[in-house]
N, C-alpha and C positions, 0 to 999 in steps of 0.2 A: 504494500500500500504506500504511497508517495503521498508529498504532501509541501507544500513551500513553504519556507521559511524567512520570512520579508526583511528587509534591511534594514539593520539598526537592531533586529531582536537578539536580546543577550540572554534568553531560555528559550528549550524548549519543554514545554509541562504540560500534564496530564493525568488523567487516571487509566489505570488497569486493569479491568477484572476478568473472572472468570466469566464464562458465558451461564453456565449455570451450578448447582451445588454439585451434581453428579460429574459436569464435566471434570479433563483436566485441566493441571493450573496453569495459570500462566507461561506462554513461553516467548518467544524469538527474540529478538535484535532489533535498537535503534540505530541507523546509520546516516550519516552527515552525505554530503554530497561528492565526497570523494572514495565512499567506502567504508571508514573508519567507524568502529563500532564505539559508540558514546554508553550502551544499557543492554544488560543481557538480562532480560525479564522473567526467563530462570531463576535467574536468583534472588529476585523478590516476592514478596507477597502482594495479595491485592494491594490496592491504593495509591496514594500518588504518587508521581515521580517528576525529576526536574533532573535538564544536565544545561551545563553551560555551553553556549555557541560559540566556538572558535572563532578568531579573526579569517573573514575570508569565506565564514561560510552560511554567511545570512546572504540573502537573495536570491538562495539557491533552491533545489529542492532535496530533499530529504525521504529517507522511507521505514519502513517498519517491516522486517522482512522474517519469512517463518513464522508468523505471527498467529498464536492461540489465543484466543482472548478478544475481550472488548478492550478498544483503544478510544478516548476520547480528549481532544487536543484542545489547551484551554490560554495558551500566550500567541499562540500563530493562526491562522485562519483553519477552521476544523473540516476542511475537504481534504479527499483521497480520492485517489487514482488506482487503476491497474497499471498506469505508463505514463511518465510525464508529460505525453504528450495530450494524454485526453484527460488533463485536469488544467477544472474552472476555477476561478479565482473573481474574489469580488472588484468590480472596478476600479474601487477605492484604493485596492494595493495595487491592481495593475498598474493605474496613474501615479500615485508616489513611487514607483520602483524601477517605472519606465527610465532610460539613461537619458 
């Protein structure tokens, strides 16, 4: 799941959970837009989470990869993609982010 990351944001935060009591628990990866894995959701419990955004890698986009679990994105705009190329973005950051 992809997701942008707008310019200037210095978290990226959210919640975690499981999908339901029966299922299992949380898993995959947060990754920055070079790859770099910032959360390995393995090794937490439900609830929130925050990691800091690198220099270099706001405006970009970002993804959540192997992902079990409900994700919900609460400092950057809370859309997702299957591919960067077919996610929407609200106006508002496409016009601030445009160069």
């Amino acid at each position: 799941m992809y997701f942008y990351v707008p310019k200037g944001t210095k978290h990226v935060a959210g919640w975690a959970q499981l999908i339901a009591n029966w299922a299992p628990r949380i898993s995959g990866t947060l990754k920055d837009a070079d790859g770099n894995v910032h959360l390995d959701f393995a090794e937490l419990d439900d609830g929130w989470f925050r990691v800091e955004v690198p220099q270099g890698q706001d405006g970009r986009v970002w993804k959540f990869e192997n992902t079990q679990g409900v994700r919900q994105l609460v400092t950057v705009p809370p859309y997702f993609a299957t591919t960067p190329q077919k996610l929407l973005l609200p106006r508002e950051v496409v016009e601030t982010d445009q160069p």
